[in-house]
C-alpha positions in Angstrom: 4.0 -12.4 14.6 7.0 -12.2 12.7 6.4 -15.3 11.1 3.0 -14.4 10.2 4.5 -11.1 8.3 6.9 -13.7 6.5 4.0 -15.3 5.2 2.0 -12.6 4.6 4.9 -11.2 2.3 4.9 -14.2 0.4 1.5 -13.9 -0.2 0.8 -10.8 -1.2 3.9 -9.6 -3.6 3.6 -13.2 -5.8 -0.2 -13.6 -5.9 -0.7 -9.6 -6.9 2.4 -9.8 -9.4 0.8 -12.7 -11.2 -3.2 -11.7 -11.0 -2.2 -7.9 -12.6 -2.2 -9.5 -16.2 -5.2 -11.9 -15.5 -7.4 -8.7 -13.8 -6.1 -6.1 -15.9 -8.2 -7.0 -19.4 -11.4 -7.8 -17.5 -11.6 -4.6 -16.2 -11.3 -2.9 -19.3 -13.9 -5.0 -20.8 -16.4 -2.8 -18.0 -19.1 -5.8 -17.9 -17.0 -8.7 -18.6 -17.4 -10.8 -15.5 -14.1 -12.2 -13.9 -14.9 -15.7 -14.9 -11.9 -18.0 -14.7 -10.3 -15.9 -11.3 -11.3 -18.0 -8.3 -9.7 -21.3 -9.9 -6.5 -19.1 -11.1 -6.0 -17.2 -8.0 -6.4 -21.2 -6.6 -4.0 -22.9 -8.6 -1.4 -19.9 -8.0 -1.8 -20.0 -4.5 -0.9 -23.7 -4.4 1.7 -23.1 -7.2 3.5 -20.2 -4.5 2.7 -22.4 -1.8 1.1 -19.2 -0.1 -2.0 -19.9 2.5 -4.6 -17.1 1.9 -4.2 -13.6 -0.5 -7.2 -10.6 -0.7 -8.2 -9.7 -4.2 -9.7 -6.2 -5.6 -10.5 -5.0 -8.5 -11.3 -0.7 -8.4 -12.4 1.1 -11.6 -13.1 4.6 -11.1 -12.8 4.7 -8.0 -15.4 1.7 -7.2 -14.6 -1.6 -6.3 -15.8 -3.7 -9.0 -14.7 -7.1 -7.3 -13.6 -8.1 -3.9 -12.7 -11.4 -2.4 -10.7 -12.9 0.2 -8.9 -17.1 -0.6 -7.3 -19.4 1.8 -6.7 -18.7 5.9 -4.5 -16.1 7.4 -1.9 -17.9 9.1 -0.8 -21.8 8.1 -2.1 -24.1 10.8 -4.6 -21.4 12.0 -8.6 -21.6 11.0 -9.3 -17.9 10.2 -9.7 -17.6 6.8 -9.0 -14.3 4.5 -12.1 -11.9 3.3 -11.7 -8.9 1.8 -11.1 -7.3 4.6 -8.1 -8.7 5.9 -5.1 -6.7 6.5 -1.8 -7.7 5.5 1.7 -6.9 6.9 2.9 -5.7 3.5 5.7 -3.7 4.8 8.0 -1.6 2.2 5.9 -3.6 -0.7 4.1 -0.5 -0.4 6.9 2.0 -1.4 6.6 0.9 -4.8 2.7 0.9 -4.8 3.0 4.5 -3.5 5.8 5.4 -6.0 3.6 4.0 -8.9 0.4 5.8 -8.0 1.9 9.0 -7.9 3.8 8.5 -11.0 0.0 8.2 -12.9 -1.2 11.5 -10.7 2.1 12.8 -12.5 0.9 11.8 -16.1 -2.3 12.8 -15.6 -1.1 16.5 -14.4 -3.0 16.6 -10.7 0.8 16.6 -9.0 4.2 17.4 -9.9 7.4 15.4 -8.6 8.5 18.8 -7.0 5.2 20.0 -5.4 6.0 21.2 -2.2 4.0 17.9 0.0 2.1 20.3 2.0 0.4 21.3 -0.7 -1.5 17.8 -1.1 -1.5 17.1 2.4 -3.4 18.9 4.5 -2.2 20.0 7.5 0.6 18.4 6.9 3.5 19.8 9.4 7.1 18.4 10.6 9.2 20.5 13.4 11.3 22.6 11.1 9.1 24.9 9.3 11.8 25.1 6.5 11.5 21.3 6.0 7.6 21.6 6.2 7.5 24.2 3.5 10.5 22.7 1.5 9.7 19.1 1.4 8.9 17.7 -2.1 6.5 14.8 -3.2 10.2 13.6 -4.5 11.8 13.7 -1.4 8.7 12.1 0.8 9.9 8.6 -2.0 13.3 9.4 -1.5 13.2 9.7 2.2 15.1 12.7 2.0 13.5 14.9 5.0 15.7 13.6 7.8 13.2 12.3 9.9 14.1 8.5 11.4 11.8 5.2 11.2 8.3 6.2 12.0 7.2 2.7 12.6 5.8 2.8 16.2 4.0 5.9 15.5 1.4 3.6 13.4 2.6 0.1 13.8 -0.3 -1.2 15.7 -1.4 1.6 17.6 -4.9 2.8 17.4 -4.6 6.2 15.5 -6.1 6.9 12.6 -4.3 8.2 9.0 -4.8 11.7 10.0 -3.6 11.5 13.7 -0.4 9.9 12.4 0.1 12.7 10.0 -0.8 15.4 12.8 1.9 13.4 15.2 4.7 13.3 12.8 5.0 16.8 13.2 6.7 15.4 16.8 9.4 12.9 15.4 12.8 14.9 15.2 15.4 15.0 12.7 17.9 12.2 13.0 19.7 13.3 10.1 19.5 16.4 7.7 17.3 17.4 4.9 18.2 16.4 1.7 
């Protein structure tokens, strides 16, 4: 498994750094098909050395291009669709940190919004900290809560039982 992650880390950060300036202008061009992808995304993937990468393209809100390249795991005959999940770990801190920063610019959240406020019934065991916690502090894990990790890492709940069972996890360390 954990080398599985390793490679799934290589593939992902690389490939997705180097497609952004490739995908970025055909999806402004609205109709403009993605001609020329399948052979880059092919030639970067041998350039990285990485053995299989996802690929989608989402314009307001629809996905406008979805593909999966190469197998899963070297040595291993399952290949990637677009479907395939991918042990992406903390790459997905500055994801998060990047999409809220455009909910910022375009005014549907502040940086000190109380979290509760977008997430409903969202609830930790302090109802101070519930009430108090910022979008700010949720990036700058500021609300004392320890590594969440087993509460989704391959367990069968879904996004909003995780949220309703973090409510559970105690402090291991203070607010702020």
């Amino acid at each position: 498994m954990r080398r599985s992650m390793q490679l799934s880390f290589r593939a992902v950060l690389p490939a997705s750094l180097l497609l952004l300036p490739l995908v970025a202008p055909a999806v402004e061009a609205q109709r403009a098909p993605l001609r020329g992808l399948d052979a880059y995304v092919e030639r970067a993937m041998r350039e990285w050395q990485v053995p299989g990468l996802a690929v989608a393209v989402v314009k307001n809100d629809s996905v406008v291009f979805a593909r999966g390249y190469g197998v899963r795991e070297i040595g291993r005959p399952e290949r990637v669709d677009e479907h395939t999940v991918f042990a992406i770990a903390s790459t997905t801190k500055a994801m998060s940190a990047a999409t809220l920063g455009m909910l910022v610019d375009e005014g549907k959240l502040k940086w000190d919004d109380p979290a509760a406020q977008h997430l409903r019934g969202f609830q930790l065991s302090d109802p101070y900290v519930t009430r108090e916690l910022t979008v700010r502090d949720l990036l700058s894990h500021r609300s004392g809560l320890p590594r969440g990790d087993l509460l989704w890492w391959a367990s069968p709940y879904t996004r909003a039982e995780v949220l309703q069972r973090v409510r559970h996890l105690q402090p291991d360390r203070s607010f702020r």
